[in-house]
MDTraj code that builds the backbone (N, CA, C; nanometers):
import mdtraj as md
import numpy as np

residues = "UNK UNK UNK UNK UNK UNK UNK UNK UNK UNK UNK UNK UNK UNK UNK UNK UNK UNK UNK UNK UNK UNK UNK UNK UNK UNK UNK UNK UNK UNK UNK UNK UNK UNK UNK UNK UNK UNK UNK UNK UNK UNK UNK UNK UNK UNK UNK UNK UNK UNK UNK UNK UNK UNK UNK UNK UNK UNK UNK UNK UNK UNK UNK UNK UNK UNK UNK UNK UNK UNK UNK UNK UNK UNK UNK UNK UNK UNK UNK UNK UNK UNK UNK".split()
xyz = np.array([
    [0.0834, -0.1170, 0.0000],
    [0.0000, 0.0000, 0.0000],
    [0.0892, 0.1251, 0.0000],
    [0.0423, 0.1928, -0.0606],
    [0.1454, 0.3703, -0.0897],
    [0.1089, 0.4528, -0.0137],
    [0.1927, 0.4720, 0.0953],
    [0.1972, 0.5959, 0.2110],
    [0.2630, 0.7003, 0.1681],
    [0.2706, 0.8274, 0.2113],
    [0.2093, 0.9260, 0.2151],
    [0.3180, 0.9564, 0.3217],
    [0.4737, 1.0601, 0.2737],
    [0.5394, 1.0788, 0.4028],
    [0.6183, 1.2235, 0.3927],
    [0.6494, 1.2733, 0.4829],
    [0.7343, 1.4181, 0.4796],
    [0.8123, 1.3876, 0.5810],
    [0.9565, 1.5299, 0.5398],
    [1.0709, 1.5197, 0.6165],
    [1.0323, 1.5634, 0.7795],
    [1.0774, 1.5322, 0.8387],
    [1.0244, 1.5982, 0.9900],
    [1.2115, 1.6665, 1.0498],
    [1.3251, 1.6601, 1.0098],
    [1.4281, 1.7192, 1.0483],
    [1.4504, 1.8553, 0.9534],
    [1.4657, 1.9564, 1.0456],
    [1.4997, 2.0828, 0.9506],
    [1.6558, 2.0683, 0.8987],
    [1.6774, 2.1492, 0.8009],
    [1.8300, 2.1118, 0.7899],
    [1.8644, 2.2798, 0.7449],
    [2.0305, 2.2987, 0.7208],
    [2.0459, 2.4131, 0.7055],
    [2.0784, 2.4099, 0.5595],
    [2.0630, 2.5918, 0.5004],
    [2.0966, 2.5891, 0.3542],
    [2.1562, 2.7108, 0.3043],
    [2.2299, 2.7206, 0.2091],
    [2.2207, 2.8434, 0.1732],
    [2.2537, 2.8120, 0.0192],
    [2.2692, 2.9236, -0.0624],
    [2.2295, 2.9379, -0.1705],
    [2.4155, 2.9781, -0.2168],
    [2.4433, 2.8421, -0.3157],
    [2.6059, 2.8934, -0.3875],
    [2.5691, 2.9803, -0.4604],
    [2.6930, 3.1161, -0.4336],
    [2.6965, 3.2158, -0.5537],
    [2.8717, 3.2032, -0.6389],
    [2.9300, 3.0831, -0.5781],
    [3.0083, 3.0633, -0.6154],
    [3.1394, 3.1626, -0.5601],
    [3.1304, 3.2032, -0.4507],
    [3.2545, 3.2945, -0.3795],
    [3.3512, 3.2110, -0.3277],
    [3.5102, 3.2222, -0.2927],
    [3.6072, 3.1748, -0.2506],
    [3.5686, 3.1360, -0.1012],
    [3.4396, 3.1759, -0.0182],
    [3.4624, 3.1703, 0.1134],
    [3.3486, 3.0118, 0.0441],
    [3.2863, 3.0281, 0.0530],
    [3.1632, 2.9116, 0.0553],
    [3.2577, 2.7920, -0.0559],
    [3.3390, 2.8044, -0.1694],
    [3.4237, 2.7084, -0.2620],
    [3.5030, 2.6037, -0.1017],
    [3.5662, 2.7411, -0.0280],
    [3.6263, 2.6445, 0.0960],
    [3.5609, 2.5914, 0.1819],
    [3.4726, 2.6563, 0.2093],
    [3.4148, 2.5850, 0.3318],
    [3.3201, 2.4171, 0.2885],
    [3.2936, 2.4346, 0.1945],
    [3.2014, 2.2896, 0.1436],
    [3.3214, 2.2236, 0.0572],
    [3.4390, 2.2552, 0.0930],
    [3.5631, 2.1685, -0.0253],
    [3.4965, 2.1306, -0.1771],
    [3.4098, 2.2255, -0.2120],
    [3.4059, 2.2268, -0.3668],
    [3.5280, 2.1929, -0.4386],
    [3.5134, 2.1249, -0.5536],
    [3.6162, 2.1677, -0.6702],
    [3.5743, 2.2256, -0.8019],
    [3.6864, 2.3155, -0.8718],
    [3.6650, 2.3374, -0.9473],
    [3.6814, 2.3156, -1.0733],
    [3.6436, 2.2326, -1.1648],
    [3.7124, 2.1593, -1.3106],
    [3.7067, 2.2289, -1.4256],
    [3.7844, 2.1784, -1.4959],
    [3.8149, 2.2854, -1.6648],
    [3.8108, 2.4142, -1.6254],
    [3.8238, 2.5338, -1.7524],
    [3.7855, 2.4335, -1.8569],
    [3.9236, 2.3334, -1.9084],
    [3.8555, 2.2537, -2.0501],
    [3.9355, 2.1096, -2.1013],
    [3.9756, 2.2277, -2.1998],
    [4.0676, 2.1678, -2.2762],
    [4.1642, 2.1857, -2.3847],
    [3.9895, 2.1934, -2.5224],
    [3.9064, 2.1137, -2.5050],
    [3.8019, 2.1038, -2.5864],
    [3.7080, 2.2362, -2.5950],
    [3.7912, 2.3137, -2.4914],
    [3.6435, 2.4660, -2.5384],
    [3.5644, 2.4341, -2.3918],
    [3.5147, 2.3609, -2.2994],
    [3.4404, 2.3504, -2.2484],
    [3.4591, 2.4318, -2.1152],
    [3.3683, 2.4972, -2.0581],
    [3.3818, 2.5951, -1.9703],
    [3.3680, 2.5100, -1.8126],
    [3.4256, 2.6433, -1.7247],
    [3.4262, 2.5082, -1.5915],
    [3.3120, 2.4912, -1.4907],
    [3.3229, 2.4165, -1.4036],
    [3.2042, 2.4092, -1.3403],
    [3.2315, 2.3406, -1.2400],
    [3.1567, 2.3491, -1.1078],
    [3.2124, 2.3052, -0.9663],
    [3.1536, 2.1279, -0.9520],
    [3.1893, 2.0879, -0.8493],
    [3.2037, 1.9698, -0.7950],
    [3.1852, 1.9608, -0.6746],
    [3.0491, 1.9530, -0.5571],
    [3.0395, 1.9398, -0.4172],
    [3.0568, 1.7849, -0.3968],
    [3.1488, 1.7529, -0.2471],
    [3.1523, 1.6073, -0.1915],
    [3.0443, 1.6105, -0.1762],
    [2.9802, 1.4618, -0.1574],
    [2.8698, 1.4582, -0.1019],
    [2.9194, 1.2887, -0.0652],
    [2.8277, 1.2599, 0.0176],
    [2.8336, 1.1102, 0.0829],
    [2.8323, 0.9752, 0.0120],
    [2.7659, 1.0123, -0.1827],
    [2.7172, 0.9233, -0.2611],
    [2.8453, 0.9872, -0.3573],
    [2.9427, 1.0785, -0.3438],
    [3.0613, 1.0906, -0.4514],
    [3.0133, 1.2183, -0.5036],
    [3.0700, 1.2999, -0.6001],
    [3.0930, 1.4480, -0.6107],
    [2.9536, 1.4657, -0.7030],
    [2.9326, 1.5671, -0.6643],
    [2.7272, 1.5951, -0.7375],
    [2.7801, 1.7158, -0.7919],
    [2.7272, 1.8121, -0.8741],
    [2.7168, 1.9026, -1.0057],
    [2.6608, 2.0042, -0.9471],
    [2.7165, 2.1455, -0.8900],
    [2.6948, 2.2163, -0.8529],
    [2.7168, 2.3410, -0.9391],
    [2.5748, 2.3979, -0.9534],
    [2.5636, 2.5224, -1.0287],
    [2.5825, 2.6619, -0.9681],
    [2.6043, 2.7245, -1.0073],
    [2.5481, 2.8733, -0.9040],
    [2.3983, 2.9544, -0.9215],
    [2.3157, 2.9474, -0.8017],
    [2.2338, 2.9435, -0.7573],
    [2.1329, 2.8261, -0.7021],
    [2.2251, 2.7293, -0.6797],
    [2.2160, 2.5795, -0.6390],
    [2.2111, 2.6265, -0.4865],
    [2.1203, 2.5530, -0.4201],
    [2.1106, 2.5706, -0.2369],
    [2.1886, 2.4210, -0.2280],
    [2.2883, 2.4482, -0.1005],
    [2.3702, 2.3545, -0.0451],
    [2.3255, 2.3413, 0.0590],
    [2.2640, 2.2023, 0.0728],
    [2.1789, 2.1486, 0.2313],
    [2.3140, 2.0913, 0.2964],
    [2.2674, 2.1203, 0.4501],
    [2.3918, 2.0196, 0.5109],
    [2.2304, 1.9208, 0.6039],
    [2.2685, 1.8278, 0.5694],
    [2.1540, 1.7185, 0.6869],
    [2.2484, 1.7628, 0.8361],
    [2.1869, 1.6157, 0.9121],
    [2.1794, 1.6283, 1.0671],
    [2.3196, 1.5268, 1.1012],
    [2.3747, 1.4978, 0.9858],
    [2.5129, 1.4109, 1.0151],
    [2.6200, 1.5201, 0.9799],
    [2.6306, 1.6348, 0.8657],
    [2.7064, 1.7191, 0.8800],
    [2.7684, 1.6747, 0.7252],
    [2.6439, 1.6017, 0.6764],
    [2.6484, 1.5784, 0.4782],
    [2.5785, 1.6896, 0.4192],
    [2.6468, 1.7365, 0.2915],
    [2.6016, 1.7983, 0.2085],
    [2.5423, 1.7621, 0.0940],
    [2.4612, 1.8019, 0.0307],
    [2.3808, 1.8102, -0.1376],
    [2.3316, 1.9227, -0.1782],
    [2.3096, 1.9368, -0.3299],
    [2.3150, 2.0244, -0.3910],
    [2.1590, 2.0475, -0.4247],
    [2.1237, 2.1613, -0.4473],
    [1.9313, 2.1446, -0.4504],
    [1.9356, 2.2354, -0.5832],
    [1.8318, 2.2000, -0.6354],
    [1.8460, 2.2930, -0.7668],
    [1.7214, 2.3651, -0.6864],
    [1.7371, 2.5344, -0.7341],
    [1.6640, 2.6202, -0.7001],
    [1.4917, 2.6144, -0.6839],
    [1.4512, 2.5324, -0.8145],
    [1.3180, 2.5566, -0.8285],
    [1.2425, 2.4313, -0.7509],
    [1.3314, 2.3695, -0.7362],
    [1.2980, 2.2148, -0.6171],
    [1.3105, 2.2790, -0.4830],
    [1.3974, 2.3260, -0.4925],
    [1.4780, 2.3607, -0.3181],
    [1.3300, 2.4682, -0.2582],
    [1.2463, 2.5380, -0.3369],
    [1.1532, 2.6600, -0.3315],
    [1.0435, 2.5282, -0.3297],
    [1.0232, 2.4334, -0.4017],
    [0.8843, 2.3559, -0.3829],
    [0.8873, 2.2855, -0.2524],
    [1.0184, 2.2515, -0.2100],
    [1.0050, 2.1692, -0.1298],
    [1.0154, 2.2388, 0.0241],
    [1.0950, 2.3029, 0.0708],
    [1.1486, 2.3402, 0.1724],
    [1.0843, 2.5060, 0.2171],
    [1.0599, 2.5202, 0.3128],
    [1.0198, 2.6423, 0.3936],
    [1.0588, 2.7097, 0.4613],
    [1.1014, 2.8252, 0.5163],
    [1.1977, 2.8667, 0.6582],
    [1.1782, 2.8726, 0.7521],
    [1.1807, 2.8148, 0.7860],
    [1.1545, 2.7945, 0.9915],
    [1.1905, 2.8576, 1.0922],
    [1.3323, 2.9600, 1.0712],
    [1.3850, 3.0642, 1.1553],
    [1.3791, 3.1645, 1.1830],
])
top = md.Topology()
chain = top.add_chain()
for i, resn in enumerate(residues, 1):
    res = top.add_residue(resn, chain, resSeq=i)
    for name in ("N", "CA", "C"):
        top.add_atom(name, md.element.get_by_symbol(name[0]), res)
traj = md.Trajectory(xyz[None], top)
């Protein structure tokens, strides 16, 4: 039978604009560009291996002190501010 469930832990977030302070603090990387023309683009750890981080991407940290990357128009459907 298909239940019907929501998150019940708040978590924290903020929104990459891609600055040197937030690149360090979440050990982003930054790749290319390649020799092929291709322009560069970041890289957040995350617990499942490095996820595709854009700028204006919200960076959740959960309740273990893991990060992921939210794309904007998800991160706005899903999540609310509580503070």
């Amino acid at each position: 039978m298909l239940h019907k469930y929501k998150k019940i832990v708040p978590i924290e977030a903020e929104q990459f604009n891609g600055s040197t302070k937030q690149i360090a603090r979440y050990k982003v990387h930054i790749v290319g560009p390649t020799s092929w023309g291709d322009t560069s683009y970041f890289l957040l750890p995350t617990k499942e291996g490095n996820m595709k981080l854009n700028a204006g991407d919200y960076i959740a940290t959960g309740i273990d002190g893991e990060h992921w990357a939210i794309a904007p128009d998800i991160f706005e459907k899903t999540y609310e501010r509580c503070d």
